[in-house]
C-alpha positions as CSV (number, residue, x, y, z in Angstrom):
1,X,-36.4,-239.6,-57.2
2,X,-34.1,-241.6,-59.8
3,X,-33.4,-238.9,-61.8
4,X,-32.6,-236.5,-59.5
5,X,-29.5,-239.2,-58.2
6,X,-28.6,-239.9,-61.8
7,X,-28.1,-236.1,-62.1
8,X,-26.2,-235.8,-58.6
9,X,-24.5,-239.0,-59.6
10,X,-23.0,-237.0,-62.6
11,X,-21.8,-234.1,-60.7
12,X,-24.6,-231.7,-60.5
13,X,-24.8,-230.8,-57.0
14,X,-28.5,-229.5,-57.3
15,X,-29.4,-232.9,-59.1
16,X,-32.6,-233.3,-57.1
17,X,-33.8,-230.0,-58.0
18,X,-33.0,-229.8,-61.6
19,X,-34.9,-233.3,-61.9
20,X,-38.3,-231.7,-60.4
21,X,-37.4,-228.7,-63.3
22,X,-36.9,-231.4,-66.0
23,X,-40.2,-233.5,-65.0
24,X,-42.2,-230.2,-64.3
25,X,-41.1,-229.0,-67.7
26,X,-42.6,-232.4,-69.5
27,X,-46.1,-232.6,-67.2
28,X,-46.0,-228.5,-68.0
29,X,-46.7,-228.0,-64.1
30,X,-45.2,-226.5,-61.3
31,X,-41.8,-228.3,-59.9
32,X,-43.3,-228.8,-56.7
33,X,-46.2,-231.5,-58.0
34,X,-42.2,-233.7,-57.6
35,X,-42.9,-233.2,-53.8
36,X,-46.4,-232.9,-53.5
37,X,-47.1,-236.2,-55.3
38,X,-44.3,-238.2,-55.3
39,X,-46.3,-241.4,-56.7
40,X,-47.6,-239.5,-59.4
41,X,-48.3,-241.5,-62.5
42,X,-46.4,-240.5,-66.1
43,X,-47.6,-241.0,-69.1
44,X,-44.9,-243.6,-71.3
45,X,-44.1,-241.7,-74.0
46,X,-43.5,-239.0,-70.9
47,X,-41.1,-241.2,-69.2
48,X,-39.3,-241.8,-71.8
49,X,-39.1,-238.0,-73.2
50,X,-38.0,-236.8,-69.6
51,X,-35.5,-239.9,-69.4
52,X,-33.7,-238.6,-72.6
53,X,-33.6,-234.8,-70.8
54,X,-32.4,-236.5,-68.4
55,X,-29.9,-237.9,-69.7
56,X,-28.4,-234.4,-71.9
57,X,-28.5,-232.7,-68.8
58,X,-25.8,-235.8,-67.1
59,X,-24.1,-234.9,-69.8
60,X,-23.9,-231.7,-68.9
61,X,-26.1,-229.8,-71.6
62,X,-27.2,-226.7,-69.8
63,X,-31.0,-226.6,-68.6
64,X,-31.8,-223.8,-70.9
65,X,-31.2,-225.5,-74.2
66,X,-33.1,-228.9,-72.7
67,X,-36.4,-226.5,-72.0
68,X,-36.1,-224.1,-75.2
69,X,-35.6,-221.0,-72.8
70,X,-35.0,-219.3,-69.4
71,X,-36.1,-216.3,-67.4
72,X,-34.3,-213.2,-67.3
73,X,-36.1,-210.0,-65.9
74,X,-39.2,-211.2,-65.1
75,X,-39.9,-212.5,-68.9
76,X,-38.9,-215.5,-70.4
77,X,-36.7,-215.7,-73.5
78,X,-36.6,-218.5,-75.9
79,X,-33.0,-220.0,-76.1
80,X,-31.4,-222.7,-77.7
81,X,-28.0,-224.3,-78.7
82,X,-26.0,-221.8,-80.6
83,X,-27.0,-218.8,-78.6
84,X,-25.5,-217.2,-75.4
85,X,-27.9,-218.0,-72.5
86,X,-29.2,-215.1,-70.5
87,X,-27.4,-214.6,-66.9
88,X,-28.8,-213.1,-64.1
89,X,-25.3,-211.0,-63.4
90,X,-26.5,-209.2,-67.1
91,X,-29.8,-208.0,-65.2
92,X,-27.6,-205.4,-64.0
93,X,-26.6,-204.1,-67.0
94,X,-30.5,-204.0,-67.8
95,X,-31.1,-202.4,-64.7
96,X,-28.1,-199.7,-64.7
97,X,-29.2,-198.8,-68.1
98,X,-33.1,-197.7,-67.0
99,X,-31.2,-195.8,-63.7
100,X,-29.3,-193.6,-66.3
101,X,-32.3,-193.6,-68.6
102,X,-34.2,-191.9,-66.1
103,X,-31.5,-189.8,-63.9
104,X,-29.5,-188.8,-67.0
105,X,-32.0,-189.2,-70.5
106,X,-34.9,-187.2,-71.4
107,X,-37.5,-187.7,-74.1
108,X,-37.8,-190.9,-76.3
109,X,-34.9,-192.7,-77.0
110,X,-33.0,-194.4,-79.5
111,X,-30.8,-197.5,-78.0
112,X,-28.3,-200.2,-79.4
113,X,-28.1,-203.7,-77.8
114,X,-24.6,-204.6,-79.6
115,X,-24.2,-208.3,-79.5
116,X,-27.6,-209.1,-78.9
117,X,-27.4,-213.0,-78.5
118,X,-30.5,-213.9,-77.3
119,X,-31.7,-209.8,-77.3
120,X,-32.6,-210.5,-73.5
121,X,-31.0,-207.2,-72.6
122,X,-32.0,-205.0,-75.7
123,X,-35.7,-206.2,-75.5
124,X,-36.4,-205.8,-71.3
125,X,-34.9,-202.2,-72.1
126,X,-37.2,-201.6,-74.6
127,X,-40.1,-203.6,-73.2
128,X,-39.7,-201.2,-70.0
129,X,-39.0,-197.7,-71.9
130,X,-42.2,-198.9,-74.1
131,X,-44.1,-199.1,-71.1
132,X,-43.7,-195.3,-70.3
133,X,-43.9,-194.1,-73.7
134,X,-40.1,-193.4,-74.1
135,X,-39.0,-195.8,-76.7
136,X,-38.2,-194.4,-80.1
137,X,-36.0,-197.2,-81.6
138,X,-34.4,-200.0,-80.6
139,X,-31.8,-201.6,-83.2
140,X,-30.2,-205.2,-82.0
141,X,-27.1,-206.2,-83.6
142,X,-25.7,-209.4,-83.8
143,X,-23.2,-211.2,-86.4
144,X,-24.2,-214.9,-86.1
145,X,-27.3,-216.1,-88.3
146,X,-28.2,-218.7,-85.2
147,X,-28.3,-215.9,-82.3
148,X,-30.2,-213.7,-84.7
149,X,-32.6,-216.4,-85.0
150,X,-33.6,-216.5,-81.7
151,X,-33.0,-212.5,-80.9
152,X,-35.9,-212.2,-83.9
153,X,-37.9,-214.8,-82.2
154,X,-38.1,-213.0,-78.8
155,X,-38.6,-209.6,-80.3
156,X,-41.7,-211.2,-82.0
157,X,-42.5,-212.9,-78.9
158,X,-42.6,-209.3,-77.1
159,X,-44.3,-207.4,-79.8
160,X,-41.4,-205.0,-80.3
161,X,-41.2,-205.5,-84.2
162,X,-42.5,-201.5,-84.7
163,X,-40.0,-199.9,-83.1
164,X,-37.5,-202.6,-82.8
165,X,-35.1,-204.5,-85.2
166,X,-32.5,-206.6,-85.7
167,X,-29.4,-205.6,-87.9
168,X,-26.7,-208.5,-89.3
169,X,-23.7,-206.6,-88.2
170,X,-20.4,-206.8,-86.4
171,X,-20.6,-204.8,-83.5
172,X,-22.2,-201.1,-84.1
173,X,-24.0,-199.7,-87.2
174,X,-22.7,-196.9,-89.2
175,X,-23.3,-192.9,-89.1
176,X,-25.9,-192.7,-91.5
177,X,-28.6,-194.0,-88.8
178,X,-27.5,-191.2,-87.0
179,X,-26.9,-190.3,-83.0
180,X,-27.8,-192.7,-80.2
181,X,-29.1,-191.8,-76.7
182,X,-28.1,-195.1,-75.5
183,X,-25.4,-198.3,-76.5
184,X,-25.5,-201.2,-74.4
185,X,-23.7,-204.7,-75.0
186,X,-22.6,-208.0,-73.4
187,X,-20.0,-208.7,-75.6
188,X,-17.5,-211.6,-75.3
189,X,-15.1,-210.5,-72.9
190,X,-13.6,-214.0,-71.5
191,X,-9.9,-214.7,-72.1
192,X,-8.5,-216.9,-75.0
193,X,-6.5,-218.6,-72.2
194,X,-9.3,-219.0,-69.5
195,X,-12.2,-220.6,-72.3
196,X,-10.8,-224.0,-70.9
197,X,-11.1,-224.0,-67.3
198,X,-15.1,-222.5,-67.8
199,X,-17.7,-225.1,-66.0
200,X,-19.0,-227.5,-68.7
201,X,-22.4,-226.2,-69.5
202,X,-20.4,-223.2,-70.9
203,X,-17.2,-224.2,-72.7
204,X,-18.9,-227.4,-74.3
205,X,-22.4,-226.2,-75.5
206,X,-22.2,-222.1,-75.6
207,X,-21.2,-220.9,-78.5
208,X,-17.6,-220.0,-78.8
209,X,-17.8,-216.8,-80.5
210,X,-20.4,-215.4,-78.1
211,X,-17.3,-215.7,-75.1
212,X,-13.9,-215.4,-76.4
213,X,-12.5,-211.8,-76.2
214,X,-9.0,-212.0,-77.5
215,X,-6.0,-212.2,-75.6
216,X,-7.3,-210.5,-72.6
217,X,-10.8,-210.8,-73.4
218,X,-11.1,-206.6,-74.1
219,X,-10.7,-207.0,-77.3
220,X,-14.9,-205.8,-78.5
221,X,-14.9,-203.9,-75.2
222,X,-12.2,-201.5,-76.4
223,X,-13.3,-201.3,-80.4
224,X,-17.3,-200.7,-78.4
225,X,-15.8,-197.7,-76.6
226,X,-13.7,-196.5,-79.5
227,X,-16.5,-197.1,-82.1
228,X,-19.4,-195.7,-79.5
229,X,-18.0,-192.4,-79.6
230,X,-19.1,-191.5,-82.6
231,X,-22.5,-192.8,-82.5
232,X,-23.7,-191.5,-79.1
233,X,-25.6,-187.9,-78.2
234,X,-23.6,-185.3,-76.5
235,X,-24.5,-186.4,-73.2
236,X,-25.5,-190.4,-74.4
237,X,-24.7,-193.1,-72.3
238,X,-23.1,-196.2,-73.3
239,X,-22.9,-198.9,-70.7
240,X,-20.8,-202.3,-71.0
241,X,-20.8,-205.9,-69.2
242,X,-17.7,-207.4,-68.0
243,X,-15.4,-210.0,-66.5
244,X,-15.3,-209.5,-62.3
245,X,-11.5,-208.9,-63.2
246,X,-11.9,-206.4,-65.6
247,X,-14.2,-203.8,-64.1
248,X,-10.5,-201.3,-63.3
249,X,-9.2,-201.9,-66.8
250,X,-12.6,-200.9,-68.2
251,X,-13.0,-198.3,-66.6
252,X,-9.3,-196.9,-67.6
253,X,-10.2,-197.5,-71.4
254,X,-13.1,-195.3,-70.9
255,X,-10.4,-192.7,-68.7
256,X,-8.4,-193.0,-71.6
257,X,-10.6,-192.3,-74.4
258,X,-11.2,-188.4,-73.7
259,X,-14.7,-188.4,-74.8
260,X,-15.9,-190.4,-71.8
261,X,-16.8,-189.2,-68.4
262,X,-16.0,-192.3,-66.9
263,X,-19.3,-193.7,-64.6
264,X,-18.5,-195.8,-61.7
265,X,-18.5,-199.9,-61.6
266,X,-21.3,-201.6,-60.9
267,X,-21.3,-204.7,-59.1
268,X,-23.3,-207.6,-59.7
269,X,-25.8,-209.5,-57.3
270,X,-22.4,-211.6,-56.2
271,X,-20.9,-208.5,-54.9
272,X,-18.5,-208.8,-58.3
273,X,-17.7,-205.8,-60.1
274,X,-19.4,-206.1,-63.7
275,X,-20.7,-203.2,-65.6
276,X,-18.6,-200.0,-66.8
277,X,-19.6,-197.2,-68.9
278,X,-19.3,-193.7,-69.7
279,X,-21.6,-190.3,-70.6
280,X,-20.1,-188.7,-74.5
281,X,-19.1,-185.8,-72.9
282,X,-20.8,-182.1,-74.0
């Protein structure tokens, strides 16, 4: 497969594999028609179209942006460049927040995705809670006309536009929307410092804003936990992604805070501790 040893030529160590994804994608089949039918005949036009892929992802554009999306949750979100692409380590933030929805939450609820991006994690919550009849809102925020573009786009995609929205907005809305049974957010939590030494795909093509964090990349986690307090329900849960390294620091800032009872770290599907939260005490 040529492409698949231009792509390992340039790096990528699953080359082969990504080049079956990249032909797939263009013949809008299954990747394994690559093995199946090795001598399978490609239109021109085709060749040439999957050539150029090609040829952005040697160059290290990540997969997501070449195909316009990516699965996260068992749905597929529409991406592209200029928005945070959705991880598989942010499934467990998704998958924390139903736990506590249904061991800790009663009734419908109103929940915040705070720097939405894509809205992956907002919109699975929602899609789920929807399903059981427990969604009352669901408000997105995001503050960069680009990933709101594309959070918009997926909430259409899903049908959540009656219950769900998308507000312009810094981090968290004010008072006058009133309490919240549930905050959840991915912010940017990735060291000034460490944005450099980030694989390719992510410090060349991802947006900037969507991963810097400050100084020691807490900077939105500790204005979330500060700001969330007065937004949540007595008893609301608010539940934040995080940096491997940063899982004991987070979960001093919600120690700290006094109107937190801290809940334990979770750690992600790499063993990696990675999302921190806290119940507004009663």
């Amino acid at each position: 497969m040529k492409i698949g040893r231009r792509l390992t030529g340039a790096g990528l160590p699953d080359g082969r594999r990504e080049a079956a994804q990249l032909i797939a994608y263009y013949l809008e089949t299954d990747p394994s028609i690559c093995y199946t039918k090795p001598d399978l005949l490609i239109q021109d036009h085709l060749v040439d179209a999957i050539g150029l892929a090609a040829d952005r992802r040697a160059a290290r554009e990540p997969m997501a942006y070449i195909t316009g999306g990516t699965w996260f949750m068992g749905n597929h979100f529409t991406v592209g460049p200029g928005v945070l692409i959705p991880r598989p380590d942010s499934e467990v933030l998704v998958e924390q927040a139903l736990s506590l929805a249904g061991d800790r939450l009663s009734g419908r609820l109103k929940v915040i995705d705070a720097c939405t991006g894509s809205g992956c994690i907002g919109i699975s919550i929602g899609l789920h809670l929807s399903r059981h009849d427990r969604l009352e809102q669901l408000m997105l925020t995001e503050i960069d006309p680009i990933a709101a573009r594309y959070a918009r786009l997926n909430l259409q995609k899903y049908a959540l536009t009656v219950r769900a929205g998308l507000e312009m907005l810094d981090l968290l809305p004010d008072q006058t929307d009133g309490l919240w049974h549930l905050i959840v957010s991915n912010p940017p939590y990735i060291a000034s410092s460490s944005i450099e030494h980030l694989m390719p795909e992510v410090r060349d093509y991802e947006p900037r804003r969507a991963l810097a964090g400050g100084l020691d990349g807490l900077l939105f986690i500790r204005r979330l936990i500060k700001e969330a307090a007065s937004l949540l329900y007595p008893g609301g849960v608010i539940l934040l992604e995080h940096g491997f390294d940063q899982g004991e620091a987070v979960y001093h800032l919600f120690q700290a805070h006094g109107e937190y009872e801290p809940l334990p770290t979770v750690r992600d599907y790499g063993g990696q501790p990675r999302v921190s939260g806290g119940i507004k005490r009663i």
